[in-house]
N, C-alpha and C positions, 0 to 999 in steps of 0.2 A: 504494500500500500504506500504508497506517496502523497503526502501531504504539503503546507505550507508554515513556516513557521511566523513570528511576529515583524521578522527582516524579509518577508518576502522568499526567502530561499526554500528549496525543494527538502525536503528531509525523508526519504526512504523509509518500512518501518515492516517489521516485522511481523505477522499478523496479529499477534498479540503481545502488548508490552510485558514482560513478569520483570528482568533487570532494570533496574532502573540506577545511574549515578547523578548524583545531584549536588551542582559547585555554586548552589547559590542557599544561604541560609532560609531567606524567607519558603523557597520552593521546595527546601528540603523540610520545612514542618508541615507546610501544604500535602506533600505528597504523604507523610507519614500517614495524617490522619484518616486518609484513607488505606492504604495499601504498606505498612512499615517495615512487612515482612520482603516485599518486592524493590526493596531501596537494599544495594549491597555498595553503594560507598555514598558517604559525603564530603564535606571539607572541616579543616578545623575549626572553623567558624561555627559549623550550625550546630550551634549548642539546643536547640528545642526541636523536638521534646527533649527532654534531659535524658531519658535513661533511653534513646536509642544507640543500638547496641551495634553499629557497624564500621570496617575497613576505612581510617580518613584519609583523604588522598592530596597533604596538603594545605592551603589554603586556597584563597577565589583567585588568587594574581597569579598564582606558581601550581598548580595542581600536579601532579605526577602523572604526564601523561601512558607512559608507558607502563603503571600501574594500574590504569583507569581501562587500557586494552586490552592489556590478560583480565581483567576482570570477564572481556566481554559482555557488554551491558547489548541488551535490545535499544538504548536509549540514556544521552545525557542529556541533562538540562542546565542551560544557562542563562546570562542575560547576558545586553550589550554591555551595560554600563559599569556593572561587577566583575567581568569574567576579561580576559584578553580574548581579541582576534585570534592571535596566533594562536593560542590552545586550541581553539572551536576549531583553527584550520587542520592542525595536525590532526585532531582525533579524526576528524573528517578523513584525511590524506588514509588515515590510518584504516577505513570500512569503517568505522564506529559514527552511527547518527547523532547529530547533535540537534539538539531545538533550542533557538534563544528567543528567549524574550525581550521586548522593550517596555519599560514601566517607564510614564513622568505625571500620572495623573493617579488618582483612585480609580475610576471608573476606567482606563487603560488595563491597571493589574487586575478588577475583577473579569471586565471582557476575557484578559491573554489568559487568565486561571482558568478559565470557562471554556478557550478553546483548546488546552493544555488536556485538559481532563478528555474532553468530548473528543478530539481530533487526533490525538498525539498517543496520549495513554490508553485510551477508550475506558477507562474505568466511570464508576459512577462517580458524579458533582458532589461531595462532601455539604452536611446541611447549614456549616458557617458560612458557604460561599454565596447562597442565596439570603442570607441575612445582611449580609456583608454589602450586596447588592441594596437590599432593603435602605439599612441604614445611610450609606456613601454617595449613592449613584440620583438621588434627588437634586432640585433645585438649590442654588446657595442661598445659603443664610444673610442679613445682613452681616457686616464688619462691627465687631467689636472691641476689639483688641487690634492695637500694633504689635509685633514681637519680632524681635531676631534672634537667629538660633546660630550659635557658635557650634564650628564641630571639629574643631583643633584650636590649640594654643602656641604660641611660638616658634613658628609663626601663627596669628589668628587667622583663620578661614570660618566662613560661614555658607548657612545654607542660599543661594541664589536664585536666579530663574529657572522657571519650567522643570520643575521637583516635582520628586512624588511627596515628600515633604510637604512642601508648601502650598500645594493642591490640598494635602488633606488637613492644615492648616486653616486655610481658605473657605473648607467646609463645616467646618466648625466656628467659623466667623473670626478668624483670626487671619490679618493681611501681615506676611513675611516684609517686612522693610526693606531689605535688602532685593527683592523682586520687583521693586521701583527705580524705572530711571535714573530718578538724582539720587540714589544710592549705589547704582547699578549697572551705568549706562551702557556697556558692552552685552548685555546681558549674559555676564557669566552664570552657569550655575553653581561652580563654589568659589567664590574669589574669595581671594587675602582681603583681608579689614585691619584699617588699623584700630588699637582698641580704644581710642577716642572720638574714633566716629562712630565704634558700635555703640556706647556710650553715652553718646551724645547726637542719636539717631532719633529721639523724641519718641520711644517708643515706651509700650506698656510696663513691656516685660521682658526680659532677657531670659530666653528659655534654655538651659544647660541640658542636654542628654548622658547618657551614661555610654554613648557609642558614637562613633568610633574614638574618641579621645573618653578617657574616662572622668567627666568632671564629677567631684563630689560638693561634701558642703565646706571641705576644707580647701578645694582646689578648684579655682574659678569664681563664685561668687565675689571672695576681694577683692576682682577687679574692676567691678562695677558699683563707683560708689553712687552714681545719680541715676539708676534703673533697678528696680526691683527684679530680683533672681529667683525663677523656679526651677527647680532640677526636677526633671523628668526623664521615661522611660525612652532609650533612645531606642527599642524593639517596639516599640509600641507608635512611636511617631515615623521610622526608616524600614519597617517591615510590612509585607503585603499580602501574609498569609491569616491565619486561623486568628492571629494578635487584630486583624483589623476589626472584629467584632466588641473585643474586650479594649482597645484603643479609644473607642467611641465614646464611652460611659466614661471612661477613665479622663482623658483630655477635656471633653466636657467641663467638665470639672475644677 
């Protein structure tokens, strides 16, 4: 069978997916909750569910490609914006199918989730992903909030334009600062900030995550003495699986 994946590209497939390797955290808790037993590798990233019990190959930048081929999977999954090119190309070079996804919005990750399952794996839709839909995939809220989200320190980088971030930010009535023009004019999506203009960016809240830099309450916070500081779930606000249901309630918040 031949399919399509979210780049357009043709992807070959086996009649029926049972291996599956998965180099992206968010799609390796997706895929568990339905099939946990049919995932025989992930990366060292994807820590959830916690007690899955398989072969890592890695991380998302550096995978072990020729670990991931003696595996012989029916099927890897990736994404653009996590995974390298050149790994997707090797496996490929190598017979092994690869599916990538592209996420920058919510309703982008539940659509690719939706074709991921139906198309790619044929397994059944898991029942957070039509909740997921429920919840995300509405009209937007008014703005309530300004916030910028840092997601390194020294150098500072923040989150930018056309995020899956700051979409689901967006939907919860909260506008990312830094996805504005006169903060942003090139429209990167994670540019360098200095921290006097995150600081001094007029915003609500300075939202600190716990991913991919680890800020806590002793690390980051003092540096924003004129913006109030919430630490929050960076799986919760940068992941597009089973978390986007329990994300909802929680950010709200």
């Amino acid at each position: 069978m031949t399919t399509v994946d979210d780049l357009g590209t043709a992807v070959q497939l086996t009649a029926q997916v049972r291996r599956v390797v998965s180099l992206v955290p968010s799609l390796t808790e997706a895929l568990a909750s339905v099939g946990a037993d049919r995932l025989v590798a992930a990366t060292e990233w994807c820590t959830h569910p916690a007690d899955l019990d398989v072969p890592r190959v890695r991380g998302t930048k550096n995978p072990d490609v020729r670990a991931i081929v003696d595996l012989a999977p029916d099927l890897v999954v990736a994404n653009k914006e996590e995974n390298r090119e050149l790994d997707v190309r090797r496996l490929r070079e190598a017979g092994v199918p690869v599916w990538v996804t592209d996420i920058q919005s919510v309703p982008q990750a539940v659509e690719s989730m939706e074709r991921l399952f139906d198309e790619a794996l044929g397994w059944q839709r898991p029942p957070w992903l039509a909740e997921a839909r429920s919840l995300w995939c509405g009209a937007l809220p008014p703005v309530v909030r300004r916030v910028v989200v840092p997601i390194w320190r020294d150098p500072w980088m923040v989150v930018g334009a056309r995020t899956f971030t700051g979409d689901l930010l967006r939907r919860l009535g909260m506008v990312n600062v830094w996805e504005l023009p006169a903060h942003n004019p090139d429209g990167e999506r994670y540019p360098h900030a200095d921290l006097e203009a995150i600081d001094g960016a007029d915003a609500d809240a300075v939202l600190l995550p716990d991913e991919p830099y680890v800020f806590t309450e002793t690390d980051g916070p003092e540096a924003f003495p004129r913006t109030p500081v919430e630490l929050v779930s960076g799986r919760l606000m940068t992941w597009y699986g089973p978390s986007l249901v329990a994300a909802h309630s929680s950010l709200e918040r």
